[in-house]
N, C-alpha and C positions, 0 to 999 in steps of 0.2 A: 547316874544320879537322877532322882526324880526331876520332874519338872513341870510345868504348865504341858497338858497337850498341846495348846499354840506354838508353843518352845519348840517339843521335840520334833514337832513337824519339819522346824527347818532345821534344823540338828541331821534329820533325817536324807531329808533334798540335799544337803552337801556332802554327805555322805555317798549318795547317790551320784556326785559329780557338780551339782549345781553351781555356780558361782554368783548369778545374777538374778533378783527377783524384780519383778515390775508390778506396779500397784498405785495404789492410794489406802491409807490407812483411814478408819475408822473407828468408830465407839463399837461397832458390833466384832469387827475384827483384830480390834487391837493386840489381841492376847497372839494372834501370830506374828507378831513383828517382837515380841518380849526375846525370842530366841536369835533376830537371824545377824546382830552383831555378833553375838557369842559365838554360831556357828563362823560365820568369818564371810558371811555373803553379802555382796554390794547390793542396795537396793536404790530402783531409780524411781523417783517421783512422779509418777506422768500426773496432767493438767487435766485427766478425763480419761473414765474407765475406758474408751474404746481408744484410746491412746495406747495407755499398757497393754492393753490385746497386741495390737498393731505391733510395737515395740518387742512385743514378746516371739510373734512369729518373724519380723523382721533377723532378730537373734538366733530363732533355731532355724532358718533360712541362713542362717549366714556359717550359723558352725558345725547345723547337723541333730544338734544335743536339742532337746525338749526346751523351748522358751515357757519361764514358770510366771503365773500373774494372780495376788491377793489381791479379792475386793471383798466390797463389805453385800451383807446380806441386800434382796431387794434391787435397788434404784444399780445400783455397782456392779451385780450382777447382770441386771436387763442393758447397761453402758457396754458391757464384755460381749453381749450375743453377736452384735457383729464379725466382731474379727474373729470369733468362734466360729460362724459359718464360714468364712473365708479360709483359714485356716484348715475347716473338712473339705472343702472340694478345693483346693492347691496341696492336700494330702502333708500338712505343716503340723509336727510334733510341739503342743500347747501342754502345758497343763494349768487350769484352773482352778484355784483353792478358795474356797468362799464360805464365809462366815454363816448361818441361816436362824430363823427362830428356834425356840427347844420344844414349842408347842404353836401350832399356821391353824387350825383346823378349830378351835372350842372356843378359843380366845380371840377377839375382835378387836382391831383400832390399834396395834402394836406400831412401830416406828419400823419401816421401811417393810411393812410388813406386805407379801404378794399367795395368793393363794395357793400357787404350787410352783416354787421357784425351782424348783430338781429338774420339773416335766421341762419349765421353757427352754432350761440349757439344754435338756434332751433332744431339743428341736434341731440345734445347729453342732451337736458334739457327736463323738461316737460313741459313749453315753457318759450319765451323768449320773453320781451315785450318794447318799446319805450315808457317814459315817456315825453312828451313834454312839461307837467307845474308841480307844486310842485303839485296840486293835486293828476293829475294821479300817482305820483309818490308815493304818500303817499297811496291812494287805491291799487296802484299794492303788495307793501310793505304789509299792510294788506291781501288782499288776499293771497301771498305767507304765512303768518303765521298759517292763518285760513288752509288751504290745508295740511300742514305739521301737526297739530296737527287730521285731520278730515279724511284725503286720503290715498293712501300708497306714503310715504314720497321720494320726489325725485329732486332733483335741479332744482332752478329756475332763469332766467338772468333776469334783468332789467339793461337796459342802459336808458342815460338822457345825453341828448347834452352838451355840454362844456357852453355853454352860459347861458343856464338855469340854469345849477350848480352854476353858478357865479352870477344870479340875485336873490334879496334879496324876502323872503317866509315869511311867516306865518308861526308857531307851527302848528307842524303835530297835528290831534287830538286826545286826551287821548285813551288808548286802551279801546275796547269793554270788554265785559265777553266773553269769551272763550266758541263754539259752542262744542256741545257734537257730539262725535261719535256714529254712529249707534248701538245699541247695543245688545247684544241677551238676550230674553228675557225666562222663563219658557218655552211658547207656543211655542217660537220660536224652540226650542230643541225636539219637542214631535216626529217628526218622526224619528230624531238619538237615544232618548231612547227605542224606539222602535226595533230598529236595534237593539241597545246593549242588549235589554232584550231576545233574543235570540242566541246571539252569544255566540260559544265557544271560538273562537279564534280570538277575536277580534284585530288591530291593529292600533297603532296612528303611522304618519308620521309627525315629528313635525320639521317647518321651522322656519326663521329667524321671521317672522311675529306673532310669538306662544308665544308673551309676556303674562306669568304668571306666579306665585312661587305655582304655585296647578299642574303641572303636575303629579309629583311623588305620589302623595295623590290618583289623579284621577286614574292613572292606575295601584296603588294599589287596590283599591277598585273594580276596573273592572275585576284584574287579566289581563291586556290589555299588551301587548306587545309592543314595537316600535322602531323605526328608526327615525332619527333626519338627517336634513341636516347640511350641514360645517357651515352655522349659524346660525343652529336651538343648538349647541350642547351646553351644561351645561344645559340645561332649566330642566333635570330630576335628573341632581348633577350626582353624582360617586357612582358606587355599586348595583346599582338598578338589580336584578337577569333576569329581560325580556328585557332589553335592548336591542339591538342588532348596538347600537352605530351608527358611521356617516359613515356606510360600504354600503349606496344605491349604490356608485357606482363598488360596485363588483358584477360580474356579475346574483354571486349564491344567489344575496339580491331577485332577480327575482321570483324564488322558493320561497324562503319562503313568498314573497309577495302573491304571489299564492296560499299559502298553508293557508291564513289567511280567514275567513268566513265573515268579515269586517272590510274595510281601509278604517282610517277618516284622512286627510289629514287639517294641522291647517297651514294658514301663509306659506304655501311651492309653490313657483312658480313650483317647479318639472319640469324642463326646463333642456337643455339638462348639462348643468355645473352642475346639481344634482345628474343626472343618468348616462350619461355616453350609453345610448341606448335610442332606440327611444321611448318606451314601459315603462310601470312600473309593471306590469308584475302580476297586480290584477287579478282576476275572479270572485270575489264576487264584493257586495257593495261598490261603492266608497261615500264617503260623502265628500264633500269641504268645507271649513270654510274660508276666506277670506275676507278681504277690495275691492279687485281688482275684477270688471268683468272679465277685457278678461280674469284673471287666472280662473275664474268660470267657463268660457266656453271654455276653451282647449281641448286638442286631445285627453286629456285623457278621458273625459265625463264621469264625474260625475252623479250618477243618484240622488242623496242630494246636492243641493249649500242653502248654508248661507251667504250672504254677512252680515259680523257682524266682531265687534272688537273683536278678540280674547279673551282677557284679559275676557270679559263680556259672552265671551262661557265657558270660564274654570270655570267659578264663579256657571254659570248656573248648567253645566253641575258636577260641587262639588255637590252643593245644592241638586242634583239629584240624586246620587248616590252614598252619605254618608254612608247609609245602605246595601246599593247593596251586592249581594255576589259573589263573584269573579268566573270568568269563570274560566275552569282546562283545557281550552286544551292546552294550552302553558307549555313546563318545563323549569326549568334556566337548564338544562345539553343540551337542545337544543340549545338553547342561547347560551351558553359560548362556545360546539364543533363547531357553526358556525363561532364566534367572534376569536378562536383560530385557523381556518382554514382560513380565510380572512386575519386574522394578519403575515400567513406566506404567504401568498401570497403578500402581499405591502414588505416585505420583503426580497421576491424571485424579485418582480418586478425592484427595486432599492437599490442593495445590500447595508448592513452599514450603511441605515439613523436609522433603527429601535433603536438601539443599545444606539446609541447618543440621537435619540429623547428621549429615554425613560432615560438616564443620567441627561439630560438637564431638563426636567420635574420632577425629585426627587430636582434639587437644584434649585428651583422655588414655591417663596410660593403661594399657590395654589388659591391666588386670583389677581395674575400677570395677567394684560391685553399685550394681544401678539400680534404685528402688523403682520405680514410676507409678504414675495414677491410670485409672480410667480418664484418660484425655487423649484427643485424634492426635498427637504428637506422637503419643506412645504408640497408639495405634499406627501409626506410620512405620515407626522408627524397628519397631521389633519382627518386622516382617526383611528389610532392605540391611540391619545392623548386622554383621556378623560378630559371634563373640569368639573371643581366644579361648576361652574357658571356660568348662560349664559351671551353671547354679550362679552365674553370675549377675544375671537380670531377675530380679522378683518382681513377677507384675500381680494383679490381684484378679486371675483370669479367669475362673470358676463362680464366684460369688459375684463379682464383680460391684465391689463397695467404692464410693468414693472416698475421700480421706486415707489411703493408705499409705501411699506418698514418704512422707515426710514423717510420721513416728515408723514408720518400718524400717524407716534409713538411718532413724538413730540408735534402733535396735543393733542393726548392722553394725553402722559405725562403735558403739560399748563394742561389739564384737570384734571386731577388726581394728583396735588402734594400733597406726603407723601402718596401715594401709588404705587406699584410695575408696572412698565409698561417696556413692554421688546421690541426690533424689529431682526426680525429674515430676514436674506437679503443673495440674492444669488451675487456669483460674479461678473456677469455680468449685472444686473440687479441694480448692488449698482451703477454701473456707471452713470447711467441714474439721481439720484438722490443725490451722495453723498458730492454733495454743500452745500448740508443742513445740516450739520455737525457744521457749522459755527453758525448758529442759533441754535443748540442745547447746544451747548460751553457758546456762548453768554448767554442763560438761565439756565445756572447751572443744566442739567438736569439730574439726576441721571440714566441714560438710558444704558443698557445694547445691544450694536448690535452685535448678534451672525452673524459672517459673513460665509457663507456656500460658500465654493471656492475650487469647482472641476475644477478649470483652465480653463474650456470651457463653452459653450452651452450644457450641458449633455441629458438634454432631448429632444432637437432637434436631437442632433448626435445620439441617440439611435431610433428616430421617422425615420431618415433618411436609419439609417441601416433597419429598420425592415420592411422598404418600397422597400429594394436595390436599395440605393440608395448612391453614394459613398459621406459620410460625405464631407462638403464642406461647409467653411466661419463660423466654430463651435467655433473655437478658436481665441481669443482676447489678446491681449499683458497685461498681469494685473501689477499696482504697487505695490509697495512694504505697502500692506495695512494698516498695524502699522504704519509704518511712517508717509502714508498719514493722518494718524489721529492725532495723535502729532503736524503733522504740521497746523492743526487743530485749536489745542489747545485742542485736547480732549486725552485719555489716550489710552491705549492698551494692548493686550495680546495674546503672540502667544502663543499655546498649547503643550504641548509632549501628555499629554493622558488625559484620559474622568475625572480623579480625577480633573486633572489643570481647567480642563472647568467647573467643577463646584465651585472651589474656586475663580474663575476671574468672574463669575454671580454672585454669592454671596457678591463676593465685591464690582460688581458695583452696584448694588442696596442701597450702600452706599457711593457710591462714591461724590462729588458734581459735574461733570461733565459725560459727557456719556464718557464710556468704549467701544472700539471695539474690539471685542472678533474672536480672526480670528481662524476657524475650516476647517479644509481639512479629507479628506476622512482619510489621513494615521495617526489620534487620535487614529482608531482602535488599532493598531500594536506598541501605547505607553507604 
């Protein structure tokens, strides 16, 4: 049946799979929300456009599927660029649908009117496009799905004039069968087994891009060693004896990268938020595995590139080396004195997170998805934390936005109800976002926020001194954070010591609203 373009759009999105949109409605976008009770999809209110962003890649971080977010032309738009950029470099399936003028360019003084609203999303999407009839709109829409399941996964903007939203469309057309990713095959693997059938010390560096449950099998089987980046981590589970965990960015990962006779690097952009140096500090064989060109052809230069779906290298690469008999030059007492010599170093770096991290992760069942912010907690904690299972920590490591926190985690949490999903927020940082509290209330969400609140800016002021440079603009006036959350409507819990913090997680995990769990440096001394 016909209907409003705004309509069939999300007619169309559920069609496609969607269940969940995030947004804030408006006079310019309203004609998109006419459809999406009819279609049958939940929509969650956030308190600020960069909330729903947040909220949105929180979601497709948690299930995989494209997190979708309406705002209005203008001001709702420029709220979204945020978590757009973040969502292109943490490589998070977005899609952005936004309302725009019918005519930016002749006409002057319009209501949220911006000069080239298309170009700014362009700035932080993989791109951004004008739909000017229901067609284009229905092909742009397609393509953006087709790319998210085929590409490496990254926001996309589509806007559509006010006028054309409100003129009445055709049914989008039924979806196609879903394109296959590139895949690797046998042949395609013959000169990495080749490599491996010589090596002693072989080593995997596995990134967020390293989707598959055969890690631990494969580098069983190879005797293979590895390192995982901050969102490569869980993919080899807990315990593995050659591990050497999500420590690339300690300096002395350099060495042993060194000291290994071939690195095959799976799904890892290795860009400077991994390492921490310019270098990755190989001398043997590099091999790459990859979706992404440019990551193919980096500074690091690879003398092996695969562009292949990982998932279909881990498969191969099983298949291949079921039998194999494992290399010996690796020992686990190397492993473990390196992983015990890096762990007192994050420890020496940022005194007293160690302590609590590791509190905090015994009263956590161990298949809690964890949001966190840019705060040195986090930064502690995802270096020393191991996880059972991957994609299970979302940190905001690429862009590195504050405010992520906490609407990411309620993204998650819509995603996962009646399983454990936690957000871990610094104090400064909770400011940026924590209106969104009010929508977490509002959906009954069992949500635990550990709030980390050293009073200041702590790792600026510590960057500042070690630069000599006299701390300055570090400290912010904080409220009384309990309360703020009560008045909320959501609950609370100030601490005396690390016992209280784990009986206040544990119980918000069953709480029916979120818990804010406020932790200051002085738990230690309870």
């Amino acid at each position: 049946m016909k209907r409003s373009l705004g309509a069939q759009i999300s007619h169309m999105l559920r069609d496609r799979g969607v269940e969940v949109i995030f947004g804030i409605p408006g006079v310019h976008n309203q004609e998109m929300y006419r459809g999406i009770e009819e279609a049958g999809i939940a929509h969650i209110l956030a308190r600020h456009e960069q909330g729903a962003g947040f909220m949105a890649d929180g979601y497709a971080r948690a299930t995989g599927k494209p997190g979708v977010a309406y705002v209005i032309t203008g001001p709702g738009l420029c709220n979204i660029l945020t978590p757009m950029g973040q969502g292109y470099t943490d490589s998070v399936p977005m899609l952005v649908l936004s309302s725009c003028l019918d005519e930016a360019q002749a006409r002057r003084g319009q209501l949220h009117q911006m000069k080239d609203q298309r170009a700014a999303a362009g700035c932080v999407a993989d791109w951004s496009c004008q739909a000017n009839d229901a067609q284009a709109a229905y092909g742009l829409i397609e393509r953006a799905f087709e790319e998210f399941a085929l590409q490496r996964p990254r926001p996309k903007h589509i806007q559509v004039p006010i006028g054309r939203l409100e003129a009445e469309a055709d049914p989008a057309p039924f979806p196609n069968q879903d394109a296959q990713r590139m895949r690797a095959l046998a042949p395609d693997i013959a000169p990495v087994l080749s490599l491996l059938n010589i090596a002693r010390r072989p080593l995997f560096i596995l990134g967020g891009g390293a989707r598959s449950n055969l890690w631990r099998q494969i580098l069983t089987n190879l005797g293979a060693a590895c390192f995982t980046t901050y969102a490569g981590r869980g993919l080899v589970g807990t315990g593995y004896a050659l591990d050497f965990g999500a420590m690339l960015p300690r300096p002395g990962s350099a060495e042993v990268i060194g000291s290994a006779d071939l690195v095959i690097a799976v799904g890892a952009e290795l860009g400077e938020v991994d390492l921490w140096r310019d270098d990755l500090g190989h001398k043997a064989t590099l091999v790459r595995v990859d979706l992404d060109p440019e990551v193919l052809s980096d500074r690091h230069r690879a003398a092996v590139k695969l562009q292949a779906d990982a998932e279909s290298f881990a498969q191969a690469l099983w298949a291949a080396t079921e039998a194999a008999k494992p290399a010996t030059g690796w020992s686990p007492d190397e492993v473990a004195e390196a992983r015990a010599r890096w762990r007192a170093e994050v420890d020496a770096e940022r005194p007293g997170i160690v302590p609590v991290a590791d509190a905090l992760r015994a009263a956590m069942p161990a298949d809690t998805m964890i949001y966190s912010d840019m705060t040195q907690f986090a930064y502690a904690a995802k270096e020393v934390w191991d996880m059972a299972f991957p994609r299970h920590w979302h940190h905001p490591t690429g862009f590195g936005t504050l405010g992520y926190a906490l609407p990411a985690g309620i993204g998650g949490a819509v995603a996962r109800r009646g399983k454990p999903t936690a957000v871990i927020a610094g104090d400064y940082g909770f400011h940026y976002t924590m209106q969104e509290l009010g929508v977490a209330v509002e959906l009954g969400l069992s949500l635990p926020i550990i709030l980390w609140d050293n009073g200041k800016l702590k790792e600026i002021e510590d960057s500042m001194v070690s630069s000599q440079i006299a701390p300055n603009a570090v400290v912010a006036r904080n409220p009384d954070f309990c309360k703020l959350a009560e008045a909320f409507g959501a609950l609370s819990a100030a601490l005396a010591s690390l016992s209280d913090m784990q009986d206040a997680v544990r119980a918000a995990f069953d709480a029916p609203r979120p818990t804010l769990i406020h932790v200051t440096p002085d738990i230690l001394n309870g």
